[in-house]
C-alpha positions as CSV (number, residue, x, y, z in Angstrom):
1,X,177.2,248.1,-6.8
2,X,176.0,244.6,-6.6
3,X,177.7,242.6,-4.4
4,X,176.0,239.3,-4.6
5,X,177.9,239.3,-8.2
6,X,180.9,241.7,-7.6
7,X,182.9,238.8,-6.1
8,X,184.6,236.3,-8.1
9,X,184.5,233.1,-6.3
10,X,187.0,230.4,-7.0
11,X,186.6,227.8,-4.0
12,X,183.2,228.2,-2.4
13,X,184.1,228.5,1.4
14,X,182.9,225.5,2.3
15,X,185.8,224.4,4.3
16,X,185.3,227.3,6.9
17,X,185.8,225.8,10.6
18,X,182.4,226.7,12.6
19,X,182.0,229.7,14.2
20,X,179.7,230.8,16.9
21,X,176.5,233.3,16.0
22,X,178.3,236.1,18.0
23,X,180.5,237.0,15.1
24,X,184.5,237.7,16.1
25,X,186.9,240.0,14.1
26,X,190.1,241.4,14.1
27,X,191.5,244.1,12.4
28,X,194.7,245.1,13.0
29,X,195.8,248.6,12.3
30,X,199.2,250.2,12.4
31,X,201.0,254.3,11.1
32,X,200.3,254.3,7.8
33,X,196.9,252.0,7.7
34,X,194.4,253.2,4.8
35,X,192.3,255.2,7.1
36,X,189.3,254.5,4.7
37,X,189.9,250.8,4.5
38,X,190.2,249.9,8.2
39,X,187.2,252.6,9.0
40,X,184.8,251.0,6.5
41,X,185.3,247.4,7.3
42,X,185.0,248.2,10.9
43,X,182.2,250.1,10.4
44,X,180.4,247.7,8.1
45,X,181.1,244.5,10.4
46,X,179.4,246.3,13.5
47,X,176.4,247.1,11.7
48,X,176.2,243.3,10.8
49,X,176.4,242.8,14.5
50,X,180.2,241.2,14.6
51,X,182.3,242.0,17.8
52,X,185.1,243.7,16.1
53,X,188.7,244.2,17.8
54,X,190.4,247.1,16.4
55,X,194.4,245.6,17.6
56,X,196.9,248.2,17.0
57,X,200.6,246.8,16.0
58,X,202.6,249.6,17.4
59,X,204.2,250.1,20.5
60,X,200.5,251.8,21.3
61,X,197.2,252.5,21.0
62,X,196.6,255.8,18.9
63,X,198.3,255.4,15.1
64,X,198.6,258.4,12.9
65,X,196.8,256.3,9.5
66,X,198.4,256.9,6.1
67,X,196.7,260.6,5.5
68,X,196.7,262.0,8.7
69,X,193.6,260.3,10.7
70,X,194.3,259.8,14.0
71,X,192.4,256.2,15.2
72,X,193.2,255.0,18.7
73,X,192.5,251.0,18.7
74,X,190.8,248.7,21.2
75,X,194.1,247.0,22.5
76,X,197.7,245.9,21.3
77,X,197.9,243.2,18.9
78,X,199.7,241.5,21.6
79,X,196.4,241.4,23.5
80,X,195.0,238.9,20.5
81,X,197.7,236.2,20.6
82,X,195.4,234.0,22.3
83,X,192.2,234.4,20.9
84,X,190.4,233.1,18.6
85,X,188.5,235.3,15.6
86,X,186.3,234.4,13.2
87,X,188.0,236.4,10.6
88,X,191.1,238.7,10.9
89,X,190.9,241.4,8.1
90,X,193.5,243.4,7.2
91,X,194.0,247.1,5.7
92,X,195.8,248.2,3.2
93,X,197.5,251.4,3.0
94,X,201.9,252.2,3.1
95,X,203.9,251.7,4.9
96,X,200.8,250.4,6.8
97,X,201.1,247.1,4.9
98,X,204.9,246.4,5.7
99,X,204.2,247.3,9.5
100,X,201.3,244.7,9.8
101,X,203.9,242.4,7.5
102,X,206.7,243.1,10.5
103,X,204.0,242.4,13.2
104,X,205.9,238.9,14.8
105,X,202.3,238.5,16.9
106,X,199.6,239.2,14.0
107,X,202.0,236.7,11.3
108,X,201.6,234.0,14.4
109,X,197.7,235.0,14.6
110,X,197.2,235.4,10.8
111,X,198.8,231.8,10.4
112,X,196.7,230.1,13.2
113,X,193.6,231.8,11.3
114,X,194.8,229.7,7.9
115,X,195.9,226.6,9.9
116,X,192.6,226.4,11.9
117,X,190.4,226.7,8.2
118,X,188.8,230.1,9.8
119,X,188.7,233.6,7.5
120,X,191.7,235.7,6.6
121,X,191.2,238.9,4.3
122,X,193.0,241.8,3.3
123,X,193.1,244.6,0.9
124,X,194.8,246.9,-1.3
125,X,198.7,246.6,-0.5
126,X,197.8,243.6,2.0
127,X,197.6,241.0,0.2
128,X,201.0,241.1,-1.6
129,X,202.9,242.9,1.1
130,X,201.9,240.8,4.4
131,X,200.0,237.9,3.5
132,X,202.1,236.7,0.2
133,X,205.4,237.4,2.7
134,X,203.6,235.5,5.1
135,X,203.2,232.4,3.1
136,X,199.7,232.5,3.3
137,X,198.9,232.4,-0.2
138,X,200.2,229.5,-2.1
139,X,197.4,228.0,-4.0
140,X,195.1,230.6,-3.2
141,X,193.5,233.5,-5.6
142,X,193.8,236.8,-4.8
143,X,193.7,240.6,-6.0
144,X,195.5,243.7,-4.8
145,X,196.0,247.6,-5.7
146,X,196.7,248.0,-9.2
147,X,200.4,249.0,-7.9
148,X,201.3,245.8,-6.4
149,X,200.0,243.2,-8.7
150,X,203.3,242.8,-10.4
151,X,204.8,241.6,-7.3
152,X,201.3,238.9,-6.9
153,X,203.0,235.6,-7.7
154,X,199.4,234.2,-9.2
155,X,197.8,236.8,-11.3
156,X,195.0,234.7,-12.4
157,X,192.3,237.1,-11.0
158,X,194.1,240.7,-10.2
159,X,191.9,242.4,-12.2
160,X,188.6,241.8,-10.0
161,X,188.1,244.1,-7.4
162,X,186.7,240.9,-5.3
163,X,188.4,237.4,-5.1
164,X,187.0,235.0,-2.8
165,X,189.2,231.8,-2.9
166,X,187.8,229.1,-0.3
167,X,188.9,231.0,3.6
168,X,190.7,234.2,1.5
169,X,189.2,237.4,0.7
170,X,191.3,240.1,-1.0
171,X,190.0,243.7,-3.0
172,X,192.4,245.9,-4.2
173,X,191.5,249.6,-2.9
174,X,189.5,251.7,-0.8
175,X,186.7,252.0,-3.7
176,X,186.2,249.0,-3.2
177,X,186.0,249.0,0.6
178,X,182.5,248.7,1.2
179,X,182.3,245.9,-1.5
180,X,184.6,244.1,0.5
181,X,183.2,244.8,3.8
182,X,179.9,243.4,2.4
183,X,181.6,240.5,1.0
184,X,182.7,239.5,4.4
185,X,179.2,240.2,5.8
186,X,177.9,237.8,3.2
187,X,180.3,235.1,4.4
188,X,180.1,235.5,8.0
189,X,176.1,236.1,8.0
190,X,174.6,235.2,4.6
191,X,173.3,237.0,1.7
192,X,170.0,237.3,3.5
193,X,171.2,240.3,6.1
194,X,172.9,242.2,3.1
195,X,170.5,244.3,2.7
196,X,169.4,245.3,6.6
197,X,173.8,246.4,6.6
198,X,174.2,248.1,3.2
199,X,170.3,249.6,3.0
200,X,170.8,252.2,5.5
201,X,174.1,252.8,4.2
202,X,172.8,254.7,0.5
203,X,175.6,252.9,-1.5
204,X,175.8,253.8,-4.8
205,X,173.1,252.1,-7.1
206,X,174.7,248.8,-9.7
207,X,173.7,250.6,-12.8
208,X,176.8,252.5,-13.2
209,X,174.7,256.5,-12.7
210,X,176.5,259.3,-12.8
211,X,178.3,260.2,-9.5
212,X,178.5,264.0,-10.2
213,X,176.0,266.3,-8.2
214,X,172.3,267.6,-9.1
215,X,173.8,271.4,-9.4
216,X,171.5,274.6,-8.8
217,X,172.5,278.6,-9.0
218,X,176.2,276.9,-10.4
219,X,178.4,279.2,-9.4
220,X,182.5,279.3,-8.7
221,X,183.9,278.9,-5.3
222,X,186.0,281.2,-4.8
223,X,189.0,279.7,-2.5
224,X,192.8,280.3,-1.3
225,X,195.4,278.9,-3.2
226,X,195.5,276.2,-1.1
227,X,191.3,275.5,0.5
228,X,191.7,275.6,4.3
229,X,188.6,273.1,5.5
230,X,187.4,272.7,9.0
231,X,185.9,268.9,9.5
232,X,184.4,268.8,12.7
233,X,183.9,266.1,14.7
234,X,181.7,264.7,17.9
235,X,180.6,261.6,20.1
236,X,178.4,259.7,17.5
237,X,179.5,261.3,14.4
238,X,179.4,258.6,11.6
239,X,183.1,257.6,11.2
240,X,183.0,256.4,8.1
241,X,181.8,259.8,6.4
242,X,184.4,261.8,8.3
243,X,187.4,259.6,7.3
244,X,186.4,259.3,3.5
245,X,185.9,263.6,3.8
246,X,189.1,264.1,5.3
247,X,191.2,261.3,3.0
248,X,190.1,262.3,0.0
249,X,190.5,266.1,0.3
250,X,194.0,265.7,2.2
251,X,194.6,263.3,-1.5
252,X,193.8,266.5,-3.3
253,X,196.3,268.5,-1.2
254,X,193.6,271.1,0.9
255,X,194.7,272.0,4.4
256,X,191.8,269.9,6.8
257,X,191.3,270.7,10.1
258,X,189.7,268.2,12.1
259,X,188.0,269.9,15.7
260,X,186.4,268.5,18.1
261,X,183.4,269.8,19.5
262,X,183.6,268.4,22.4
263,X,186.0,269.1,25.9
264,X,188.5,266.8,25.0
265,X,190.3,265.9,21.0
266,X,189.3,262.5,21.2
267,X,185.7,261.1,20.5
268,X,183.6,258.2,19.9
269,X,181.8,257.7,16.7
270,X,178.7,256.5,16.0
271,X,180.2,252.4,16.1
272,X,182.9,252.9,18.5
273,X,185.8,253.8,16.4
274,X,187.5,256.1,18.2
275,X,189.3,259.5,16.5
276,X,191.7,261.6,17.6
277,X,191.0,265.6,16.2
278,X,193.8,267.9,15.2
279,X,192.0,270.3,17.9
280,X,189.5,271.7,19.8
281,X,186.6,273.7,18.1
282,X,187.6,276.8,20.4
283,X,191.2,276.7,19.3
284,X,190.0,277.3,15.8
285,X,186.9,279.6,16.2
286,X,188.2,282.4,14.8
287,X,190.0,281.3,12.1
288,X,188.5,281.9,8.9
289,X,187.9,278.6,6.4
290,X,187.0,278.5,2.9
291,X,184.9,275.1,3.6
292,X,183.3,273.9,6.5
293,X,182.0,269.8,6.1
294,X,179.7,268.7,8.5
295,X,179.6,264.4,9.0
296,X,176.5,262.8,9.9
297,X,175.9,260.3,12.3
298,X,173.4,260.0,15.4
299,X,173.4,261.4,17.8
300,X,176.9,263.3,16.8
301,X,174.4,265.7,14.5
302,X,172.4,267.0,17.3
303,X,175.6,267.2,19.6
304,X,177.6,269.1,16.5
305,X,174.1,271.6,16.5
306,X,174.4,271.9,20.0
307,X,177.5,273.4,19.7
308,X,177.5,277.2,19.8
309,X,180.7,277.7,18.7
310,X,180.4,275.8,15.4
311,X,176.8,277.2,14.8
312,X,178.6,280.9,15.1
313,X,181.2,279.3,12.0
314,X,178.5,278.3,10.4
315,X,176.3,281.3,11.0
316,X,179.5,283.3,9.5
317,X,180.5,281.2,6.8
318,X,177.2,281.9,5.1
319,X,176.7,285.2,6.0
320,X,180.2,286.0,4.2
321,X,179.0,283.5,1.2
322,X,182.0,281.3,1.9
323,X,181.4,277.4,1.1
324,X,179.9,274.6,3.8
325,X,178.0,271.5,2.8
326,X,176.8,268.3,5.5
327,X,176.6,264.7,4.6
328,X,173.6,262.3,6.1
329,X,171.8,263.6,8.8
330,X,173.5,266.7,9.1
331,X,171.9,268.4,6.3
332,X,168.4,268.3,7.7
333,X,169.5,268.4,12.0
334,X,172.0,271.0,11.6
335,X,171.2,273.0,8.3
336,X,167.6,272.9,8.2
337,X,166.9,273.6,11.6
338,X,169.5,276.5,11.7
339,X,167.9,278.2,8.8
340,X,171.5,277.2,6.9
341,X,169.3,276.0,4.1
342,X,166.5,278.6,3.2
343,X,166.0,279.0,-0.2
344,X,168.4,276.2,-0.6
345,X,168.0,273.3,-2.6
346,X,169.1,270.4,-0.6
347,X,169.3,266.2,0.4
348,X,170.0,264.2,3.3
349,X,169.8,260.5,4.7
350,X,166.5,259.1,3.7
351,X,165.5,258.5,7.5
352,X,165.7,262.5,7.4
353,X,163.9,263.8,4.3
354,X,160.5,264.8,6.3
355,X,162.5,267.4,7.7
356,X,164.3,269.2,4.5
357,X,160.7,272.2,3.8
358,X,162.3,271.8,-0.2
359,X,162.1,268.4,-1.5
360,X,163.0,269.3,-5.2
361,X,166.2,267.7,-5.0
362,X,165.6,265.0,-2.1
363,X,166.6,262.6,-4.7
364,X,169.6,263.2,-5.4
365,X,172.8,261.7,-4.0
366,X,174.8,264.8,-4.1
367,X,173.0,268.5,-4.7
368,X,175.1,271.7,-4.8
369,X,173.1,274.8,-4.7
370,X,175.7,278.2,-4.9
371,X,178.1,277.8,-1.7
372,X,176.3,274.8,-0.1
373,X,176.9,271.0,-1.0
374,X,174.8,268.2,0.8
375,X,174.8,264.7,0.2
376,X,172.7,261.3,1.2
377,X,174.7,258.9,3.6
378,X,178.1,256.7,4.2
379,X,177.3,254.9,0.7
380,X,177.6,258.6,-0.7
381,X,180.8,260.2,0.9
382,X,182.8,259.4,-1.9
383,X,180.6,260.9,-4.4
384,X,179.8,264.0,-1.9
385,X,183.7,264.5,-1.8
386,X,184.9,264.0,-5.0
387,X,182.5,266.4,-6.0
388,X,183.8,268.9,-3.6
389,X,187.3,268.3,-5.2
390,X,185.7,269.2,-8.8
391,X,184.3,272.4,-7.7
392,X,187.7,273.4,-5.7
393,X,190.4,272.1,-8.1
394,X,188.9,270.1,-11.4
395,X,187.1,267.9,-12.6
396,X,190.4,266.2,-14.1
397,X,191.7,266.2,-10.2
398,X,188.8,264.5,-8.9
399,X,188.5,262.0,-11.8
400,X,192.8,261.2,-10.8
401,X,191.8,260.5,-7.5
402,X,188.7,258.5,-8.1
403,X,191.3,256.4,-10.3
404,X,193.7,255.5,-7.9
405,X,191.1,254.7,-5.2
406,X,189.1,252.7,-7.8
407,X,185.8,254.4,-7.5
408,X,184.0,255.2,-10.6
409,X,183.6,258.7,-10.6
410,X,181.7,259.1,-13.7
């Protein structure tokens, strides 16, 4: 994706109020928030280096977001009244949208943002559901999900996936998250620290390549009826890959576990969002899953390898030829170094490859080999995912999915 020419810019922002270098956000999340679509932009905006406040609109902090995530945020939206951001951003998702849209304290902060010239974005359901309610955008552009831009009253430019109009940013799904968290990085720091955010990242490449997986000893996976996966999660796992792993495969109807390996359910990832788990690791170490997905993330990989508990799983899980597959670092820390990967054709985050002893594949942004699936980074999650979904249900499945999220799943 190219995101210097991605966004279709009506009023060049030039009548942004000034803000200060230290960058300040709001995102205000609520039951029912796209867990992808809050995660990502949160995610993104730290790396830029923007103080982002993660403002939950419910009575408190922990919401359960629209496919089960459990995200506990930095402080009621009450807490924001009197602050000022230099953006407010908000996530799509349903009934996520009409929450935020009933929110008495973020419509009063979301219409100082508009009155005082400074940023206001949304995306997917957002736009139409709070912001048009709001008032907040006569005379502006915008774009939504395909399923709401019926109800946009200007439909001039629905069918770009971004629409920057003077202070308003809208998208229209969580395929196009990261395009729209990038978008905002462009505005807030310029084009020139693009690539020091989305680099590390591993997005997918502008030239429209085919998202499906290098494959190697293709074989069937052999599953239950419906796949039980076990996600599990640490302090400093990369929050971004674990919500896109567990989203998308809950969208495809598989039973995900989500354990934490550490004492308590809820942990820190790798840029402070913090996640609730369905459970502890040792509450599930018995249990037998057709899938175990290992997240990236530093220094969450070398915590989730410290774990003797999961390494048994995993030990297990190949042993009996049963399916696992790690995203980012995980591949190289975890697999590798557990012998997970011998005679295994294999990637990992680019930072990482030194480690992988076969670098046939290293290439690749997704590589099945058998039982085992690995995959590159955040920018690849989707990919890594949707190609899990192939192999477990169909390639017509993962191809419905990518549609309704917007991601070209080639």
């Amino acid at each position: 994706m190219d995101i210097h020419t991605m966004a279709t810019k009506i009023n060049p922002a030039t009548e942004l109020a000034p803000a200060e270098n230290k960058k300040k956000v709001l995102v205000p999340v609520a039951n029912g928030t796209e867990e992808m679509e809050a995660v990502i932009v949160i995610n993104v905006l730290r790396r830029a280096g923007a103080t982002v406040t993660v403002a939950s609109v419910e009575e408190g902090m922990q919401i359960a977001a629209s496919r089960g995530v459990n995200i506990v945020a930095d402080c009621l939206i009450s807490e924001c009244e009197e602050q000022e951001y230099d953006l407010v951003a908000l996530p799509g998702g349903m009934p996520g949208a009409e929450r935020l849209r009933d929110s008495k304290a973020l419509k009063s902060i979301a219409e100082k943002q508009v009155k005082a010239k400074r940023m206001i974005a949304a995306i997917c359901a957002a736009p139409v559901v709070a912001l048009q309610a709001w008032g907040l955008l006569k005379g502006l552009h915008a774009t939504c999900h395909p399923s709401f831009t019926g109800k946009l009253e200007d439909k001039a430019a629905v069918e770009s996936r971004i629409v920057r109009d003077s202070i308003l940013t809208t998208s229209r799904a969580p395929g196009t998250a990261f395009e729209f968290a990038l978008a905002l990085v462009e505005q807030l720091y310029g084009p020139e620290n693009l690539p020091t955010v989305s680099g590390p990242m591993v997005l997918p490449p502008d030239d429209g390549t085919d998202a499906r997986a290098l494959k190697f000893n293709d074989q069937e996976w052999s599953t239950s009826s419906t796949p039980q996966v076990l996600v599990p999660i640490v302090n400093g796992s990369e929050e971004t890959e674990v919500v896109i792993i567990v989203d998308i495969l809950r969208r495809a109807g598989a039973k995900v576990v989500v354990a934490s390996v550490e004492s308590e359910a809820t942990i820190k990832a790798a840029r402070n969002v913090q996640l609730v788990a369905d459970t502890l690791i040792s509450e599930v170490a018995n249990t037998k899953f057709d899938l175990v997905v290992l997240p990236g993330g530093m220094p969450g990989a070398d915590r989730l390898q410290k774990s003797k508990e999961l390494m048994r799983i995993l030990q297990e899980q190949a042993e009996e030829g049963r399916i696992y597959g790690a995203i980012c670092a995980a591949p190289a820390v975890i697999l590798e170094s557990s012998g997970l990967l011998h005679g295994k054709k294999a990637t990992c985050h680019p930072t990482f490859s030194s480690k992988l002893k076969d670098q046939t594949a290293m290439e690749g942004r997704v590589v099945i080999d058998g039982p085992v699936i690995t995959s590159r980074g955040p920018g690849t999650a989707m990919e890594f995912t949707l190609n899990i979904v192939e192999k477990l249900y169909s390639r017509v499945k993962a191809q419905e999915i990518a549609e309704a999220m917007l991601f070209d799943y080639l």
